[in-house]
N, CA, C and O of each residue as an XYZ file, in Angstrom:
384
protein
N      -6.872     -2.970     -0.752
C      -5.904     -1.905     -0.831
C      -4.738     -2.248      0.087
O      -4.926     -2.757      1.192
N      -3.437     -1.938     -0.428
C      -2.444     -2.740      0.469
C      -0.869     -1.741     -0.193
O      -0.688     -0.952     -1.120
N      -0.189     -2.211      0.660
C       1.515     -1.888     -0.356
C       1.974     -3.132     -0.885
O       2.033     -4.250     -0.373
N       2.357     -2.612     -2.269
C       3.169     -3.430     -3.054
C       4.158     -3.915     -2.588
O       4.890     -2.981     -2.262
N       4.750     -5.133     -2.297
C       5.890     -5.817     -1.780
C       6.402     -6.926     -2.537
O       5.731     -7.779     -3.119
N       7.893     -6.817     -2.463
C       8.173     -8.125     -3.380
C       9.205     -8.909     -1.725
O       9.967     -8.422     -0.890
N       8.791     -9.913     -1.912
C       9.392    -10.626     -0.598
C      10.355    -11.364     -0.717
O      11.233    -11.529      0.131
N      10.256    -12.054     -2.143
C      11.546    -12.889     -2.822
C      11.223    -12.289     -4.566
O      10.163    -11.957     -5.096
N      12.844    -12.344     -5.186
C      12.174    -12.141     -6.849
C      11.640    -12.394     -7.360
O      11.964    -13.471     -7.859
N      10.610    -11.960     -7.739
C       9.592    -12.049     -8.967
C       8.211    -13.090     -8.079
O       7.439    -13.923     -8.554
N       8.378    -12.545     -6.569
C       6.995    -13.161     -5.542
C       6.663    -11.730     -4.779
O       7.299    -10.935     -4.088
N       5.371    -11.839     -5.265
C       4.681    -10.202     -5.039
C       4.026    -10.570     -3.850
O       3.618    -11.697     -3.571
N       3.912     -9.042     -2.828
C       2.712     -9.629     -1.832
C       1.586     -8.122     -1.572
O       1.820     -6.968     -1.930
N       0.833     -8.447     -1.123
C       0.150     -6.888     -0.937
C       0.311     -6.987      0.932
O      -0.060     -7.970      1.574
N       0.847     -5.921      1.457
C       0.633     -5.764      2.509
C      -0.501     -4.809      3.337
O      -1.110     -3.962      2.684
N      -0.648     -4.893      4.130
C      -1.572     -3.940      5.021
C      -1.245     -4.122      6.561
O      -0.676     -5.164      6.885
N      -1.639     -2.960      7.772
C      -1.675     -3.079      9.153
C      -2.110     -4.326      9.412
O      -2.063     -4.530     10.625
N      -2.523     -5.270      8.790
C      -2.815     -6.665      9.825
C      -2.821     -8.092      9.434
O      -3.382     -9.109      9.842
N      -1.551     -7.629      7.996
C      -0.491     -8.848      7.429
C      -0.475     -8.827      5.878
O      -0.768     -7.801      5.264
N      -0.151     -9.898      5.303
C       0.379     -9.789      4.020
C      -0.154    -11.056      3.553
O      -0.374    -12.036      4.264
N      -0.428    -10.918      1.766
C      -0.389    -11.868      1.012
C      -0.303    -12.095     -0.209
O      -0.722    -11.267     -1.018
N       0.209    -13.160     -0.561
C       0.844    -13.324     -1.571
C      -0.182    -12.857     -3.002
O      -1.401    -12.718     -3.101
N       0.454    -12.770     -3.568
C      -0.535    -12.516     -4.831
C       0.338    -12.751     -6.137
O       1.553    -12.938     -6.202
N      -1.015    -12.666     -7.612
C      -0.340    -13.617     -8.530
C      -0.701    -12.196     -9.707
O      -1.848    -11.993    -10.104
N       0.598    -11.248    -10.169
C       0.140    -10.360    -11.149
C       0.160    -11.075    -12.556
O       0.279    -10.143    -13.352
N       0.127    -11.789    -12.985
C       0.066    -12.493    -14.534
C      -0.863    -11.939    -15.027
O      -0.553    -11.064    -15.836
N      -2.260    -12.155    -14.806
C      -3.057    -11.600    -15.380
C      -3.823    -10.631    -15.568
O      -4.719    -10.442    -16.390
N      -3.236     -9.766    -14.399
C      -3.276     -7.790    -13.875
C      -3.611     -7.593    -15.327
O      -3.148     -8.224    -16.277
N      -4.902     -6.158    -15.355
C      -4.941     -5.307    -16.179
C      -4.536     -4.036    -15.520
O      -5.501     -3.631    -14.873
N      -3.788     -3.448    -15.440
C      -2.910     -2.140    -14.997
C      -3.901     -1.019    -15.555
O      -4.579     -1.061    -16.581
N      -3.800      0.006    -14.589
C      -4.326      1.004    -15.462
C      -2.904      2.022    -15.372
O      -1.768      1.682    -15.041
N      -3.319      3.159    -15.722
C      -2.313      3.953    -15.695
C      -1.614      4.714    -14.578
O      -2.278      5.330    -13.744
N       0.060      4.674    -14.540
C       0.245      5.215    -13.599
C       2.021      3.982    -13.767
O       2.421      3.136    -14.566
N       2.470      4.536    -12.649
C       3.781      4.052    -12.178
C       3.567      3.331    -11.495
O       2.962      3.888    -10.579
N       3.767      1.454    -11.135
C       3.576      0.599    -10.213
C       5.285     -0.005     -9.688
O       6.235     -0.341    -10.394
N       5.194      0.029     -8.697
C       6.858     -0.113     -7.974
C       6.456     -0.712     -6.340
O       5.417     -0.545     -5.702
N       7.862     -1.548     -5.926
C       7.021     -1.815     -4.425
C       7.397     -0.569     -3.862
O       8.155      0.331     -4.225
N       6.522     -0.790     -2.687
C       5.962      0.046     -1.625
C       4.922      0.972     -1.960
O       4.456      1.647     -1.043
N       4.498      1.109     -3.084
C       3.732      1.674     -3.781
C       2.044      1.514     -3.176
O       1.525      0.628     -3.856
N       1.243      1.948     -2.361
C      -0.365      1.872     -2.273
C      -0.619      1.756     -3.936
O      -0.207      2.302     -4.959
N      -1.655      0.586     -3.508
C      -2.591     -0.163     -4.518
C      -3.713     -0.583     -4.157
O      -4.026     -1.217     -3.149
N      -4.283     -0.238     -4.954
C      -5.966     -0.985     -5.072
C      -5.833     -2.293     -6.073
O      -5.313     -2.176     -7.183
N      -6.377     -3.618     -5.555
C      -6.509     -4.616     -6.307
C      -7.897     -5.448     -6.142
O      -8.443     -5.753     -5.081
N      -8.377     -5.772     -7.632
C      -9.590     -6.618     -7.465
C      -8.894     -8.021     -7.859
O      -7.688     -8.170     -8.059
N      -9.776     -8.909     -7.923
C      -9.616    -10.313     -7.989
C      -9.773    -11.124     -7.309
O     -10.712    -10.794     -6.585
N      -9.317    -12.348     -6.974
C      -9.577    -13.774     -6.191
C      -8.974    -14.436     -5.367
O      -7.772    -14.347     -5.619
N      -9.196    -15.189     -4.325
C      -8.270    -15.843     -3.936
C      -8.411    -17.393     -4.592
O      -9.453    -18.002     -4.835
N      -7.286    -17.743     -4.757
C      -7.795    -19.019     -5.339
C      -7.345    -20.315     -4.521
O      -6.322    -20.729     -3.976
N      -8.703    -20.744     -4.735
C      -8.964    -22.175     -3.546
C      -7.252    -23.612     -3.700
O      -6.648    -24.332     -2.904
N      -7.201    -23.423     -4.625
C      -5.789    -24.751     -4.570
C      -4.796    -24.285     -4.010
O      -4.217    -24.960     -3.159
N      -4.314    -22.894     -4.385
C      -3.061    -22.541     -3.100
C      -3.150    -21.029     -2.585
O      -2.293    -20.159     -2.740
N      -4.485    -20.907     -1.882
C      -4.841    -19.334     -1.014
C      -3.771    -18.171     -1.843
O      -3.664    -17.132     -1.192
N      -2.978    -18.179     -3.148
C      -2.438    -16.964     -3.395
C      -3.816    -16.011     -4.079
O      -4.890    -16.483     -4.450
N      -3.504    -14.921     -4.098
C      -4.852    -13.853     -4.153
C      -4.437    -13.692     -6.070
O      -3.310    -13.354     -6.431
N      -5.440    -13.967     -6.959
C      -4.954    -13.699     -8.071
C      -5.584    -12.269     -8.785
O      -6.796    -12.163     -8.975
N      -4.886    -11.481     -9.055
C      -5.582     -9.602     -9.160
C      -5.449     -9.345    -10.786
O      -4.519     -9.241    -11.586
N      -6.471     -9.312    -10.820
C      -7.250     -9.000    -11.797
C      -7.014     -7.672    -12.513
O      -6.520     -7.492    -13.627
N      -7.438     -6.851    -11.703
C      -6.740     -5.152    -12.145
C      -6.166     -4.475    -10.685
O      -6.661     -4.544     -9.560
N      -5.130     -3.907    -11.075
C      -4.510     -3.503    -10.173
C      -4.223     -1.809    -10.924
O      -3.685     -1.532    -11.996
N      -5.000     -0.634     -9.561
C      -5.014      0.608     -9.770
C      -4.599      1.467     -8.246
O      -4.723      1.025     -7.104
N      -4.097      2.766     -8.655
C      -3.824      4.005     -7.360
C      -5.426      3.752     -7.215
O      -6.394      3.250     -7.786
N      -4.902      4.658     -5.707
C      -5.991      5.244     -4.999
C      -6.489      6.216     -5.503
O      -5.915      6.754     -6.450
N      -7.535      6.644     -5.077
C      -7.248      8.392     -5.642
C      -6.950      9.394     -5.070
O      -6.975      9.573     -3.852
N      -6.641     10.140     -5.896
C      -5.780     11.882     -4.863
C      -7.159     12.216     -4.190
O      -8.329     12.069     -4.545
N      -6.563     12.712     -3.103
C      -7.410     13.752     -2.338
C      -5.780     14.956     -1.879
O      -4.561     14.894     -2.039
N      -6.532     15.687     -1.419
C      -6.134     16.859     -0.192
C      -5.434     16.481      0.781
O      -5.828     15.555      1.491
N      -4.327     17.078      1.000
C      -4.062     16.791      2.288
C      -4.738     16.756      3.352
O      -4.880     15.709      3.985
N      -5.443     18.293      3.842
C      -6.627     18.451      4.695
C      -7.545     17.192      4.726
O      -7.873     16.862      5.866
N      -8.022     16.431      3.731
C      -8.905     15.075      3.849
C      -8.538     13.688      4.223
O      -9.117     12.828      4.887
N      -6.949     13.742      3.346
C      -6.456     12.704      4.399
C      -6.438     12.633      5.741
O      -6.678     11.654      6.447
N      -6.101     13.873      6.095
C      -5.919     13.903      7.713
C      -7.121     13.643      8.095
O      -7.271     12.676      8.841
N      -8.193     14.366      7.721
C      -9.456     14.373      8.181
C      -9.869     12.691      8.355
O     -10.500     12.290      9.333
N      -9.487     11.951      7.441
C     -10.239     10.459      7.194
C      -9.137      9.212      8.019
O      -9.206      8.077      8.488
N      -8.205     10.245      7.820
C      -7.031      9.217      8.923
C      -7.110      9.388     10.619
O      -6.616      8.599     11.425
N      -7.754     10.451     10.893
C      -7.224     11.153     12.409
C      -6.183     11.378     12.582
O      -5.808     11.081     13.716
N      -5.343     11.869     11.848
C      -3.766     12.051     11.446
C      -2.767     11.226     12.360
O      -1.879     11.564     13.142
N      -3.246     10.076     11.967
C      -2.612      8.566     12.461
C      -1.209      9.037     11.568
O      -1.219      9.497     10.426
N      -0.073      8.796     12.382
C       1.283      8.770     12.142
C       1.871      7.406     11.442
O       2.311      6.362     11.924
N       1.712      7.807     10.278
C       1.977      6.463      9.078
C       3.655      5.952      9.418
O       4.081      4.890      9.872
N       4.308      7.114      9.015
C       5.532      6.811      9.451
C       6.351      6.681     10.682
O       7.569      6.530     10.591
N       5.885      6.721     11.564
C       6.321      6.390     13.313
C       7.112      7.609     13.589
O       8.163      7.332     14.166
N       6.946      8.830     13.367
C       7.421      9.792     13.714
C       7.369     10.190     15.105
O       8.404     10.551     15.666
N       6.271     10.159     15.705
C       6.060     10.300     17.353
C       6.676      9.250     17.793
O       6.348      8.117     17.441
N       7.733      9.520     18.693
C       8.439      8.293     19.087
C       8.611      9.086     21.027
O       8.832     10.231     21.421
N       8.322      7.506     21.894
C       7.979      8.302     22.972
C       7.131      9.108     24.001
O       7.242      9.596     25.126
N       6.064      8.955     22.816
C       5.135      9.881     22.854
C       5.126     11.328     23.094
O       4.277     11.977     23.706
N       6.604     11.887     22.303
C       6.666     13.301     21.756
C       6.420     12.880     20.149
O       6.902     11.870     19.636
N       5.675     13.739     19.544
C       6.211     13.968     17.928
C       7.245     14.471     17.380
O       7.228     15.690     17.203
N       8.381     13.735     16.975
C       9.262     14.475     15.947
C       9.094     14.595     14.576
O       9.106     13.762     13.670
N       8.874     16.250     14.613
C       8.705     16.256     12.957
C       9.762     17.350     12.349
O       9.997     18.535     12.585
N      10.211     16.500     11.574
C      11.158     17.975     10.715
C      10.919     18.501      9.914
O      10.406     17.695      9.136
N      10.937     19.781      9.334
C      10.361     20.640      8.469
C      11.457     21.175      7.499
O      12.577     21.292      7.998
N      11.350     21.422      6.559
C      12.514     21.315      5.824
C      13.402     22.964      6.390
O      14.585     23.234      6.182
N      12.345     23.859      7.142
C      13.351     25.115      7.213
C      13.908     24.594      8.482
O      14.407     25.562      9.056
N      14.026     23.764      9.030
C      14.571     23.235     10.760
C      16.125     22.129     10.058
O      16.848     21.502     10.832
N      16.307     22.129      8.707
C      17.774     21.240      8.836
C      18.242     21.764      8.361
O      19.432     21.519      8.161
């Protein structure tokens, strides 16, 4: 599971907190849904031994949950670096 990234045109990578790699969609079976970078993805498939790119097989979303569960399963780890300082800034849409 990673974000969709394109790093140069038409060179995909999946990222995650503790780096990135390249990967080969040619032979992706997609399921349904909207795929775009930055997009969270789930991907199965291989890495393949002649040049370490990861080749993905099917590439699908996560699944929905709740807000309440994300938080719950994240420890409401600040995805987007909003606490800066170590105050939290958060804006709420009735505060602009």
């Amino acid at each position: 599971m990673g974000c969709l990234s394109q790093v140069e045109d038409g060179i995909f990578h999946l990222e995650d907190p503790t780096g990135s790699m390249r990967i080969d969609l040619t032979a992706a079976a997609a399921t349904s849904g909207m795929f775009c970078e930055n997009c969270v993805v789930i991907a199965t498939g291989e890495v393949r031994k002649t040049d370490g790119i990861f080749e993905v097989s099917a590439l699908g979303h996560p699944p929905a949950e709740t807000r309440r569960k994300t938080l719950e399963a994240t420890n409401a780890t600040d995805f987007m670096g909003a606490a800066q300082g170590g105050k939290h800034v958060a804006l709420r849409p009735r505060d602009l």
